[in-house]
VOGU-3710 file (C-alpha; in Angstrom, 3 decimals, decimal comma):
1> xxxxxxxxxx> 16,215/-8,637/34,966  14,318/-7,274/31,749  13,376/-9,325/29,263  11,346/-7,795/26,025  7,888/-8,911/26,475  7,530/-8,947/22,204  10,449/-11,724/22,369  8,216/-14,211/24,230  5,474/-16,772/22,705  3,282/-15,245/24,563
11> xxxxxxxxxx> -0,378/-16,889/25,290  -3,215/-15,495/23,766  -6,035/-17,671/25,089  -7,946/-15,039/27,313  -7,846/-14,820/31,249  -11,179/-15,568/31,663  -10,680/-16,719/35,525  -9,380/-13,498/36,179  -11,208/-11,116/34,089  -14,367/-9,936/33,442
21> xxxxxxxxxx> -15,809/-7,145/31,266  -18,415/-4,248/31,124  -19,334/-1,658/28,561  -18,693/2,457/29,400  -19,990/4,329/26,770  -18,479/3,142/23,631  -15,206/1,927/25,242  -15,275/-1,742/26,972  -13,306/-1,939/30,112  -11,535/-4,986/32,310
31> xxxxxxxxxx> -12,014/-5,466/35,766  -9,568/-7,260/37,286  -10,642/-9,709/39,957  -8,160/-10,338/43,381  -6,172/-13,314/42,848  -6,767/-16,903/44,476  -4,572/-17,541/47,255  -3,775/-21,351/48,186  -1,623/-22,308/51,606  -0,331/-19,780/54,577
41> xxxxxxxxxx> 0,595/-16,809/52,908  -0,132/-12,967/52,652  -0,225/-11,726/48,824  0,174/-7,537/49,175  -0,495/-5,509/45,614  2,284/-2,910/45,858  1,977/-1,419/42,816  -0,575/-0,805/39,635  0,332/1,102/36,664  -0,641/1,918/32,916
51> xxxxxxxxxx> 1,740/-0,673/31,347  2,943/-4,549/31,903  5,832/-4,611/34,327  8,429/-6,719/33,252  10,790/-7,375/36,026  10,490/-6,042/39,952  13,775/-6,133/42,105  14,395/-5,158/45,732  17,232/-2,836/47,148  19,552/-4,903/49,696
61> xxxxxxxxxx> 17,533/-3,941/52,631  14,088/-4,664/51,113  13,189/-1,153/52,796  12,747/-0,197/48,889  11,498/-1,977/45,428  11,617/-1,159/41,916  10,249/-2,251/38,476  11,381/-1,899/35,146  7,766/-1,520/32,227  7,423/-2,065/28,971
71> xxxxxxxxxx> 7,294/1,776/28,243  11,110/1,511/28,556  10,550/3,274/32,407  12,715/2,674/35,318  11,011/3,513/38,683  13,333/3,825/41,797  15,600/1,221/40,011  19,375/1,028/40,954  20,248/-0,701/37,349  18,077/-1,475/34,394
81> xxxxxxxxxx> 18,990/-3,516/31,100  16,913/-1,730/27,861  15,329/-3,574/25,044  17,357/-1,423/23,029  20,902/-2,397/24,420  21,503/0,028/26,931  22,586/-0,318/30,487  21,900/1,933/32,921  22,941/2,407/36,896  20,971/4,280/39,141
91> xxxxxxxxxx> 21,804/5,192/42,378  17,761/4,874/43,535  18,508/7,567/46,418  18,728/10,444/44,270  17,357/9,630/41,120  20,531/9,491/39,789  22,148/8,030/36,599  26,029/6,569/37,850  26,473/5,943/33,953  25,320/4,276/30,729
101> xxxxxxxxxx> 26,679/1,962/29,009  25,129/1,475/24,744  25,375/-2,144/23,169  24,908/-2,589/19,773  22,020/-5,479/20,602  19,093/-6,307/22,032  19,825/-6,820/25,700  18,075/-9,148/27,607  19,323/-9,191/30,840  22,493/-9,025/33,322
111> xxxxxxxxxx> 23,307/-11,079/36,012  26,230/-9,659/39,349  29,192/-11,718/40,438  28,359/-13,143/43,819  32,169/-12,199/45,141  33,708/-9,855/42,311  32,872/-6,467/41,522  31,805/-7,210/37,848  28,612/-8,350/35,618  27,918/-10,166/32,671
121> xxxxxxxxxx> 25,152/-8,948/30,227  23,396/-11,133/27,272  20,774/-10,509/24,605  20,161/-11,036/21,227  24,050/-11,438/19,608  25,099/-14,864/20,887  27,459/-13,481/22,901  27,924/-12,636/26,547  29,405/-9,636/27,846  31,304/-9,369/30,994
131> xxxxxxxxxx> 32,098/-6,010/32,662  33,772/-4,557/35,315  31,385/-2,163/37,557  33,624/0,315/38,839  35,487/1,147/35,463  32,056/-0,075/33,550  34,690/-1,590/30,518  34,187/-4,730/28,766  36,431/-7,602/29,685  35,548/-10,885/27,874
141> xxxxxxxxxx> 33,587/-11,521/25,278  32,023/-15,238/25,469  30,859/-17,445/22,365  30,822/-20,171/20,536  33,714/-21,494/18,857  33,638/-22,033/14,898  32,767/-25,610/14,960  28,729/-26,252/14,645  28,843/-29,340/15,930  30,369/-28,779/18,939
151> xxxxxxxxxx> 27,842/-27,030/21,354  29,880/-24,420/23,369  27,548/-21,592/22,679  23,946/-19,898/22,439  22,496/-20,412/19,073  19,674/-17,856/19,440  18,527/-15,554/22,009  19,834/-15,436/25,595  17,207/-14,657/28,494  18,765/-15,841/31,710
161> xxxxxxxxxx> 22,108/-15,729/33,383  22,935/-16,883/36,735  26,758/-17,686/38,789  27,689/-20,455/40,456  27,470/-19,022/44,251  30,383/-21,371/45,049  32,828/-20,367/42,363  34,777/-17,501/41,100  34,967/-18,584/38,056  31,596/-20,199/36,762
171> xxxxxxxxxx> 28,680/-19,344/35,245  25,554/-20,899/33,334  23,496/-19,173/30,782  20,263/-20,305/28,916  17,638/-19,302/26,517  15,898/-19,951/23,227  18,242/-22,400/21,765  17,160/-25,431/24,718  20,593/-25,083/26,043  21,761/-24,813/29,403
181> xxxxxxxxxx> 25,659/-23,411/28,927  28,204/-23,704/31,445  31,148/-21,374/31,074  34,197/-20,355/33,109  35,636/-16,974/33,155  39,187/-18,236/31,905  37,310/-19,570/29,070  36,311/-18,193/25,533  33,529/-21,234/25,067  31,134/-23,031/26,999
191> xxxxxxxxxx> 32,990/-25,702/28,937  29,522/-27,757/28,997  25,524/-28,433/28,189  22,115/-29,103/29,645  20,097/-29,833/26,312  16,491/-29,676/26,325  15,777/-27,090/28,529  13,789/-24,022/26,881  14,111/-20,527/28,499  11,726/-17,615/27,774
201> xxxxxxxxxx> 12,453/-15,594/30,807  14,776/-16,290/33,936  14,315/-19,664/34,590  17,474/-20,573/35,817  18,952/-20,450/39,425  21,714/-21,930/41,212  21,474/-23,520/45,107  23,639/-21,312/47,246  25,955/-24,366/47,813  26,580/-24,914/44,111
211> xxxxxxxxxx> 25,531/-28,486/44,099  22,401/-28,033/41,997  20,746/-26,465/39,462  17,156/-25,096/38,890  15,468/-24,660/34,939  12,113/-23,343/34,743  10,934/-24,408/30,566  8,357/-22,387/28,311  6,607/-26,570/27,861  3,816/-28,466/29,263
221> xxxxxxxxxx> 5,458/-30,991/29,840  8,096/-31,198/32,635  8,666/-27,484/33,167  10,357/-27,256/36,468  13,744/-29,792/36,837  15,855/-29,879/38,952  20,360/-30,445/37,993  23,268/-32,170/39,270  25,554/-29,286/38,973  28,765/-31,627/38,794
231> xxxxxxxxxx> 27,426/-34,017/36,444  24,878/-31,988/34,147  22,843/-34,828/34,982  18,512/-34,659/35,676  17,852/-35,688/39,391  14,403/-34,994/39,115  11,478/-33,655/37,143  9,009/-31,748/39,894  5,574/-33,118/39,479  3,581/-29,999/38,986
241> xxxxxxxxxx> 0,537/-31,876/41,348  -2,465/-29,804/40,374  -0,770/-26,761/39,694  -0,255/-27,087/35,527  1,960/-24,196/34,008  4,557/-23,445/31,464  7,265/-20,941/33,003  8,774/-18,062/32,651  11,013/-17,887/36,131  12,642/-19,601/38,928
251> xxxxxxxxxx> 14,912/-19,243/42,091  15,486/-21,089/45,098  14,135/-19,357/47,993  16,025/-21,857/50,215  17,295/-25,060/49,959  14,041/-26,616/50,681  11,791/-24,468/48,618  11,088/-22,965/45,247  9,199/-20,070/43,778  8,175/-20,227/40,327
261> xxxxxxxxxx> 6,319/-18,485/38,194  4,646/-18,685/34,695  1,621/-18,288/31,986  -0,948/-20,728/30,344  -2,551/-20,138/32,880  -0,768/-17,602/34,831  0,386/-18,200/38,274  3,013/-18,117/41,053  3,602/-20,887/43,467  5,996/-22,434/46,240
271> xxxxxxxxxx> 7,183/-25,728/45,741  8,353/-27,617/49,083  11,927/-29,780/47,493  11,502/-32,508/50,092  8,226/-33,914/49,096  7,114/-32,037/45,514  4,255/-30,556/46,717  2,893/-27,105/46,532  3,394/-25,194/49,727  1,854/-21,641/48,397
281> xxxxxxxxxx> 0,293/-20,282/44,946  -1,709/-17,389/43,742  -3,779/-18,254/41,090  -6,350/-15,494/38,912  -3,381/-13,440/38,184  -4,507/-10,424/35,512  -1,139/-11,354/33,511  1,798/-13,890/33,370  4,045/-13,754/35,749  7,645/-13,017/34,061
291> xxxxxxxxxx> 9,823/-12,095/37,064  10,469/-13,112/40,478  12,548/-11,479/43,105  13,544/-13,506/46,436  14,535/-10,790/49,403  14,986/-11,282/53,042  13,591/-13,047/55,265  10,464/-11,995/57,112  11,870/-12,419/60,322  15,135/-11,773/61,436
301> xxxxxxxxxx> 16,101/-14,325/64,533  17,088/-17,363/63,854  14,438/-19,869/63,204  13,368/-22,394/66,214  12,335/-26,121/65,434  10,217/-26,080/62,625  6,074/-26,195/64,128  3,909/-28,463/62,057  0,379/-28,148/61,544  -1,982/-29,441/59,436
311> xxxxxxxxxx> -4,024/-29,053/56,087  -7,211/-30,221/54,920  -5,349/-33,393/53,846  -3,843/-34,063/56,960  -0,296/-33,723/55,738  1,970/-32,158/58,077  3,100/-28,762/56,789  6,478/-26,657/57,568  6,285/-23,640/59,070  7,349/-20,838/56,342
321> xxxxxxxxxx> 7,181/-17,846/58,018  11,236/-17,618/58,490  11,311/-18,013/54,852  12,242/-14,838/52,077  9,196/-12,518/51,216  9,098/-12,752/47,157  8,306/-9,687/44,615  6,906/-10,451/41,690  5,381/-8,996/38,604  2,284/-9,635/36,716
331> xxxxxxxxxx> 0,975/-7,273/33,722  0,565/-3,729/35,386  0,593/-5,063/38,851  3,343/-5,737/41,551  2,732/-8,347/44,314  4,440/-9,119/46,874  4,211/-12,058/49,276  5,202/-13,166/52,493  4,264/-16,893/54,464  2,889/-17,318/57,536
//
């Protein structure tokens, strides 16, 4: 959800694809140039403000979106996780605060239980929080154990969360450390590890089946991987084809397809599972994209036999227009796309 954009190694090479400058007076200005679309999709700006947006979520109908900014600002948001460790729920309706609840951290993020009524929150501490929504108390506390060479805990900062779909009881964390934790909820410690993987942002998903597992690493090399959830062990590395990135976030829109998004340079892109190519990107972004939000599909009715047309190459392409529309955020500007 929010992640504290002064926590990230952040690029500082200049957009010069997607920027270009002019003088007013004494002041110099940016204008932003539209972003390069690649494959059958829409891309719809939804939103541009005065500060970097730092995460964009939907409400459960998609009939609604919100985004959380750097100025600490939560607009139409229905729960919000503050740099300075507070958690907030909003009933986006009314406006309303449901309650607040203060850590004594940095908090990074929180993640929902796909089947209970509670949450787990992580940050800065080493630790992970799990809460119960209704009485908003704190449960379990999750951590390492005293031994240092035993790795069954974060050793620096947390920035991604995510629960097994399939379980009840499981959950994998990741962040700064290059650790990909797997805990259960009957469990103090981390049961198991992914090392390797480095996570500046929520770069880590879960297939709805439980079977594998997604990272999405802050690295040049071999960035987006994909997990045996079972075994902890690498099925394969996704060949980023032309499309080089190091990044931030990561979900499965479907079992067949991945959105991803990162910096260096900046960019957002569909990956199609069965063959490792890129379905979809937007390219000439004004910002890195930190956070990605997979909704509903675009159409309701069940999809037909898949139609297959053509590109330039002469590869036969799927038809995504069944497939989730995606919100994501990128400096002061929310996009959202949709396939065709």
């Amino acid at each position: 959800m929010d992640n504290t954009i002064s926590s990230f190694p952040l690029p500082t090479a200049p957009k010069k694809a997607a920027t270009e400058y002019y003088k007013a007076g004494s002041r110099v200005q940016t204008v932003v140039k539209d972003p390069i679309i690649e494959g059958k999709a829409n891309l719809k700006l939804l939103s541009q403000l005065d500060v970097d947006q730092l995460c964009a979520q939907y409400n459960q109908d998609c009939t609604m979106f919100a985004s959380g900014g750097a100025d600490g600002i939560v607009r139409l948001f229905n729960a919000f996780n503050d740099v300075n460790g507070v958690i907030k729920c909003f009933n986006y309706q009314t406006n309303q605060c449901l309650y607040t609840i203060k850590e004594k951290r940095q908090t990074y993020g929180l993640t929902f239980h796909p089947k209970l009524s509670k949450f787990i929150s992580y940050g800065d501490d080493l630790k992970i929080y799990l809460y119960d929504i209704e009485t908003q108390a704190k449960e379990r506390v999750f951590q390492g154990s005293i031994y240092r060479d035993v790795h069954d805990g974060p050793t620096s900062r947390v920035f991604a969360g995510r629960f097994n779909p399939a379980s009840s009881t499981e959950f994998l964390t990741g962040g700064w450390d290059a650790t990909i934790l797997l805990w259960d909820l009957r469990h103090p410690h981390a049961i198991r590890y992914i090392s390797g993987v480095h996570l500046c942002g929520e770069g880590l998903d879960v297939t709805s089946g439980g079977r594998q597992v997604l990272t999405c690493s802050w690295r040049t090399e071999d960035p987006l991987q994909i997990w045996d959830y079972s075994t902890f062990k690498l099925i394969d590395s996704l060949s980023p084809d032309s499309h080089y990135s190091k990044l931030y976030c990561g979900r499965y829109i479907s079992p067949e397809y991945i959105s991803c998004g990162g910096g260096y340079p900046s960019i957002f892109r569909v990956l199609d599972t069965s063959v490792y190519k890129t379905r979809a990107s937007v390219t000439g972004l004004p910002a890195d994209v930190f956070h990605l939000c997979v909704g509903k599909p675009s159409r309701s009715a069940p999809p037909p036999k898949k139609n297959k047309f053509e590109d330039e190459n002469d590869n036969a392409l799927p038809d995504l227009s069944y497939e989730p529309r995606i919100l994501f955020a990128a400096g002061v500007r929310v996009y959202e796309i949709n396939f065709l």
